[in-house]
N, C-alpha and C positions, 0 to 999 in steps of 0.2 A: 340918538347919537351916543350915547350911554351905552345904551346893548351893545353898538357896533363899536365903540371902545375895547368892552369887556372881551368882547368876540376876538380882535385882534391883539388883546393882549393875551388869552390862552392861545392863539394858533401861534405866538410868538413861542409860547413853553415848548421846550426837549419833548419830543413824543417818549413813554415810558416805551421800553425795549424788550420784546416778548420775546420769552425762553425759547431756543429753537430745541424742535423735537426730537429726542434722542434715534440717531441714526441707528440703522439694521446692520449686524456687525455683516462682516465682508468675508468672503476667501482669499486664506491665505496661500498656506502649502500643502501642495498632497501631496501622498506617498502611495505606494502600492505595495499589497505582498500576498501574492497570489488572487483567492475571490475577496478578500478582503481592503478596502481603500477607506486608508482615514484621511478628513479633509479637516486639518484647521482653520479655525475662523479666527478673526483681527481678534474679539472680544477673548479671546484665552481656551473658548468651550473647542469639542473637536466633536465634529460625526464620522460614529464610522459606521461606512455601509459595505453589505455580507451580498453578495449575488450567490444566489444559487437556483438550481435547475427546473422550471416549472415541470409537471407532467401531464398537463393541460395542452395538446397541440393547437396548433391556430392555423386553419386552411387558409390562404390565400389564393381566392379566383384570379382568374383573368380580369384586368381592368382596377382591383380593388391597388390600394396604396399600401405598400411595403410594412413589414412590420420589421422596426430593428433590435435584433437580438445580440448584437456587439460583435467585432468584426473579429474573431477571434474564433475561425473556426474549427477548432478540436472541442471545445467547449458549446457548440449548439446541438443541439442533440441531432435532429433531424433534418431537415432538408430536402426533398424529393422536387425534381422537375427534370422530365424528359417530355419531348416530341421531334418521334421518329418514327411515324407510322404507328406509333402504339398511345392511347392513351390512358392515363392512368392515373387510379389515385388512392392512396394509402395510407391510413391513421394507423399507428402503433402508441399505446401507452404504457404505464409501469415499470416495472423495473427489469433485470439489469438495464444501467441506460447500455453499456457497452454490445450486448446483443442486440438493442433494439437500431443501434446503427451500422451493426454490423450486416442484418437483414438488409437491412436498407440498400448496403453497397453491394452485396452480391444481386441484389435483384435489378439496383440500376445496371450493373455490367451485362445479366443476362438478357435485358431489352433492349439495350444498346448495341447487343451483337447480334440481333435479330434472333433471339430465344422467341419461343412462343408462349402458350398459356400453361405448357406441362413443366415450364424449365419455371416458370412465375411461383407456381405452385409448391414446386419442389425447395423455392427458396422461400419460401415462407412457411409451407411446415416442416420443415430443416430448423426454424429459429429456436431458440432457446428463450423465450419470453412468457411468462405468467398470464397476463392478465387478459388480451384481446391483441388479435389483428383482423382489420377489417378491411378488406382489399377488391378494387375491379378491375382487371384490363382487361384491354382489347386490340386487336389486332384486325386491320380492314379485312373484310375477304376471309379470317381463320377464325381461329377457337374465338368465343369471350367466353372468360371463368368469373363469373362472380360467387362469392359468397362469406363466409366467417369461420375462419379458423381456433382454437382456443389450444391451448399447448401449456401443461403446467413440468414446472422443471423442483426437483429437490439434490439434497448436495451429490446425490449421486448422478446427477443426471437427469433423462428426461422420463417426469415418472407416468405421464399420459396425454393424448391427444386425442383431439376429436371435431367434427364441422360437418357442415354443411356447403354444399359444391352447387351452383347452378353451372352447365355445361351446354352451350349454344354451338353448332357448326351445320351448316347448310338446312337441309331438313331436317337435320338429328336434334330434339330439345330432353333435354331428362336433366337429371338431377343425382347426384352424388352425394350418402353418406358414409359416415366411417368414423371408427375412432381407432385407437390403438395403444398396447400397454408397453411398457419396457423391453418385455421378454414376446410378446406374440407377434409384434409387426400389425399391420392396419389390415382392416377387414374393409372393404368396400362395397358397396350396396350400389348397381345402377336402376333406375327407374327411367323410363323417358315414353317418347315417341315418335312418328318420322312423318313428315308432311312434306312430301315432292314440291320441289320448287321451291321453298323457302330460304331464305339467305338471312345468314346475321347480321345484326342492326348496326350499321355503324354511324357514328360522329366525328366530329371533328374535331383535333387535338386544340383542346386549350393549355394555356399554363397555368399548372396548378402549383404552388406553393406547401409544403407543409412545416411547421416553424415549432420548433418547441424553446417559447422564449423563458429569459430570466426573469426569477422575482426576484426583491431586495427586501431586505430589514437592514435599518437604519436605529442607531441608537446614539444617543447625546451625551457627550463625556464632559462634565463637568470638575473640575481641580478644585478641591475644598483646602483651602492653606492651614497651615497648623494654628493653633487656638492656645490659649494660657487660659487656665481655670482656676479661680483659687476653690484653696482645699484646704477646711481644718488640723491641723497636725495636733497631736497631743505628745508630750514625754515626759515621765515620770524617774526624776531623778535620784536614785537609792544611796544615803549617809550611813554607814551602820559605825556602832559604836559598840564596847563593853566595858563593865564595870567586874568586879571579883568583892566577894565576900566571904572572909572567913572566918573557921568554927573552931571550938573549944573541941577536948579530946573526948572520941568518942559520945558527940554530942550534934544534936541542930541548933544549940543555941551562939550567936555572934560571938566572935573572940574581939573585942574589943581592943586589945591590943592591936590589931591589924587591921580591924576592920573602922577607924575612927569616924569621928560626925565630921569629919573634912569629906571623906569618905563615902559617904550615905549623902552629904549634902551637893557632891559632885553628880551623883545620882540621881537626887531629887531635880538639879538644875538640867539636864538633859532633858528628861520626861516635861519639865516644865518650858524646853522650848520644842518640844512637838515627834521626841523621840519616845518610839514606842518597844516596848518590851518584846522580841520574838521567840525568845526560847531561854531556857534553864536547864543546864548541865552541872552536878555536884559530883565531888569528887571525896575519896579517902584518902589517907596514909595508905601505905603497907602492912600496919602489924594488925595482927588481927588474920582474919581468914574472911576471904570474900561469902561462904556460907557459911548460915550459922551451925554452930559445933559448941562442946561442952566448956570451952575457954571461951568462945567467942559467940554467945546466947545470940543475938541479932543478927549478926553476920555485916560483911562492908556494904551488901547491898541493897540491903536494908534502909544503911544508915545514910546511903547516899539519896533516895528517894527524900526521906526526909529533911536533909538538909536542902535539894532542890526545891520542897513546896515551902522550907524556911525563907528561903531567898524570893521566891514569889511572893509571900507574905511580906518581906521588906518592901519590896519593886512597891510593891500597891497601896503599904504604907506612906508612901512619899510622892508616891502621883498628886499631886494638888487637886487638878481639876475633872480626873475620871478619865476612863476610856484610854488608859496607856498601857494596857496589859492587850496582846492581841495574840502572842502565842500560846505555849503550853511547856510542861517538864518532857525532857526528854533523856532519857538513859545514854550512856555513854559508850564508846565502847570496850571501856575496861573501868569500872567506877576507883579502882585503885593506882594513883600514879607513883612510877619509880617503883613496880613491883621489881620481888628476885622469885622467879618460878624453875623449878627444877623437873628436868623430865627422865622419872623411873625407869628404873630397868623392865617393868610390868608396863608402860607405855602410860602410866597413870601421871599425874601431874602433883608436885607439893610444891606448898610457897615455904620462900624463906624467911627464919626469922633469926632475933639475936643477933649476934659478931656480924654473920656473912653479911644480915640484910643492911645491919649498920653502914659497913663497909662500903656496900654496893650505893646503897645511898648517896653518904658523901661522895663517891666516886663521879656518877650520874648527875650531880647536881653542878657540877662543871660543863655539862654536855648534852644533856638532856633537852628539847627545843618545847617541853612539856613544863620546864618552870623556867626557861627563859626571860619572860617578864615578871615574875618574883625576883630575879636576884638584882635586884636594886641597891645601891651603894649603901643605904641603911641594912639590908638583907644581908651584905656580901660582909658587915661591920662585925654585924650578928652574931654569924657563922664563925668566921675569923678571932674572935672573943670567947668562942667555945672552948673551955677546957676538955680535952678529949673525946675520942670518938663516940661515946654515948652522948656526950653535951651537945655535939653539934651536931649528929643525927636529930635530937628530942628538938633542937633549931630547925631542923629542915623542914621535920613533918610538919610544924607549925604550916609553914607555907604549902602546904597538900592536903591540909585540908580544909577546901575552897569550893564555891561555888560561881559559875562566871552565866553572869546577866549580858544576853546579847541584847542592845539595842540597833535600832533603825528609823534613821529620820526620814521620808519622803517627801522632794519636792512635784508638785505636779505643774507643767507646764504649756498653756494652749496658744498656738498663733495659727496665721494665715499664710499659707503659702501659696504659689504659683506654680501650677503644674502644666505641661504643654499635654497638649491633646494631638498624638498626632495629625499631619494632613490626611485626605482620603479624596476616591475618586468616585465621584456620585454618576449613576449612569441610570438613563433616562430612555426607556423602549418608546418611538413613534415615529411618524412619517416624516420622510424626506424633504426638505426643501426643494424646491424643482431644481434651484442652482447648484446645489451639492449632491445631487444626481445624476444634476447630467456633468458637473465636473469630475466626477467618479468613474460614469462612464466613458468621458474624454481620455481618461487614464489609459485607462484598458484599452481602446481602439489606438491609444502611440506606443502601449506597452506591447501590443500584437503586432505592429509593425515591425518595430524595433529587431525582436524576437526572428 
């Protein structure tokens, strides 16, 4: 009583509900355009199937069951049936297909008009086909011509022929060969012999068939949707900065007047949050001569060299913790700012010095974008303070002879982005589903109507 409790109280429980089996997608829409028909299916995927021309014939006897090659006939290759007192049968394969049905229809017209075995002949080695014609009629009562014709064609034309002829009439039996070139016309060879009484063999007309149907390929197009991928990015973001330091006359060593420990300490606090040294350019005055000469033993270019590995010397002094030096000295392109250069009547070049250069100086130093950031309201105090044009020339060069420390801070920065991957169409070579076959070839049989 227990058991049969327990029994009826599970056949009381919900039976658990089994997944049903993922259905086979369906036909949706086809289209057609020309030998090609694509058929969508519900699931998104499409087949498309390519018909094209087999070169394989298919005889069909008398009694055997139809073979269908799509009712669209400009597109079947061949076709042969007649019975009219003659019967016949005729394999053709290879290429052109358009000569191979060309033969065709001159030869059905010439048996249909009651042609005999010489008019058969003539339209078949008339053909312009490559590869084999294989051919028998017969006519009750007259000729039968059997045998194999071979006929090769090039773009000129037809470049040779040649066969073999069996030729049957009453008593007469022999045999016919020959071939023949472009330029010589056919050579004929008979053989035979004659046996009174005899008559050619005749049969009776079946229907024969001869079919050159279609093959297909089918190929499966599947729709890949577009995709988001992430993707490392990196960017390295460049802070550049500079500092200037300047020098005593005619020397590398700091003009501390200008160059203060505010100075050097604004310096030091760059490099000490992560900016790095990339290059050093020093500069002169103008007096002097850029080479050296018997007034000026060293020359400005010289001195400028040296004031650049001066100022490198500083940089590296007040780096804290190492590794803030990453450039190099680099020459300028005129180591002397606020020159006066005069150009000879000999094409030779002389700088100026004295009055003119005085002159030119203070003039320049209004306008010049070369000490733009020197003339600072203490600078401009300076100047302005000078007792005449020697005073406040001997003020200006002060500020010319400088060296300028580029620095550059770099941040580097990495994240994650989302890149789209374009969509794409994946396609898949194989066989036909029978359904998408024969709806393909449904196509084609209402598009040949239609038409």
């Amino acid at each position: 009583m227990a058991g049969n409790r327990a029994t009826r109280s599970l056949m009381r429980q919900p039976a658990g509900t089994a997944q049903a089996p993922a259905k086979a997608p369906t036909i949706g829409v086809t289209s057609a355009k020309g030998d090609v028909v694509t058929v969508q299916m519900s699931d998104g995927t499409r087949w498309k199937v390519t018909r094209k021309h087999s070169t394989t014939p298919i005889v069909k006897k008398k009694g055997m069951p139809g073979v269908s090659v799509g009712a669209d006939s400009d597109k079947v290759w061949m076709k042969v049936s007649w019975c009219r007192g003659t019967r016949g049968e005729v394999r053709i394969g290879g290429n052109p297909q358009g000569a191979a049905k060309d033969v065709l229809t001159e030869l059905g017209k010439s048996i249909m008009n009651g042609g005999g075995a010489a008019e058969a002949r003539d339209a078949i080695a008339g053909a312009e086909i490559e590869p084999f014609i294989d051919w028998d009629i017969q006519r009750p009562g007259d000729w039968k011509i059997s045998g194999e014709v071979t006929i090769k064609v090039d773009k000129d034309g037809v470049k040779s022929a040649g066969g073999k002829l069996k030729v049957e009439k009453g008593p007469f039996e022999g045999s016919l060969g020959g071939e023949a070139d472009r330029d010589g016309g056919w050579n004929i060879t008979l053989q035979g012999k004659w046996t009174p009484g005899k008559k050619p063999k005749t049969e009776e007309c079946p229907l024969d068939e001869l079919y050159f149907p279609y093959e297909y390929e089918c190929e499966l197009e599947r729709d890949i949707a577009p995709t988001k991928k992430p993707v490392k990015k990196t960017r390295d973001d460049k802070f550049p900065e500079h500092k200037f330091v300047y020098f005593k006359y005619a020397s590398d060593e700091i003009n501390p007047k200008l160059t203060t420990k505010a100075d050097l300490d604004a310096l030091e606090s760059l490099m000490a949050a992560g900016y790095k040294v990339t290059n050093v350019q020093a500069f002169t005055s103008p007096e002097g001569l850029r080479d050296p000469s018997a007034k000026w033993k060293e020359g400005n270019k010289a001195l400028s060299k040296r004031r650049a590995e001066a100022a490198m010397h500083v940089a590296a002094e007040h780096c804290l913790d190492g590794g803030c030096i990453t450039g190099n000295v680099s020459d300028p392109k005129d180591v002397e700012l606020l020159a006066l250069d005069f150009e000879n009547l000999d094409n030779t070049t002389s700088e100026g010095e004295g009055k003119a250069l005085e002159d030119h100086v203070i003039q320049m130093w209004d306008t010049d974008p070369d000490v733009a950031e020197q003339k600072t309201p203490a600078a401009e105090k300076r100047v302005a303070a000078a007792r005449g044009r020697k005073a406040k020339a001997e003020v200006i060069y002060e500020y010319l002879r400088r060296a300028r420390i580029d620095l550059v801070r770099t941040e580097h920065h990495e994240w994650t982005e989302d890149e789209i991957v374009p969509g794409r169409t994946e396609v898949t070579k194989g066989n036909c589903p029978a359904e998408v076959l024969e709806a393909a070839q449904s196509l084609w049989r209402i598009n040949s109507v239609v038409r």
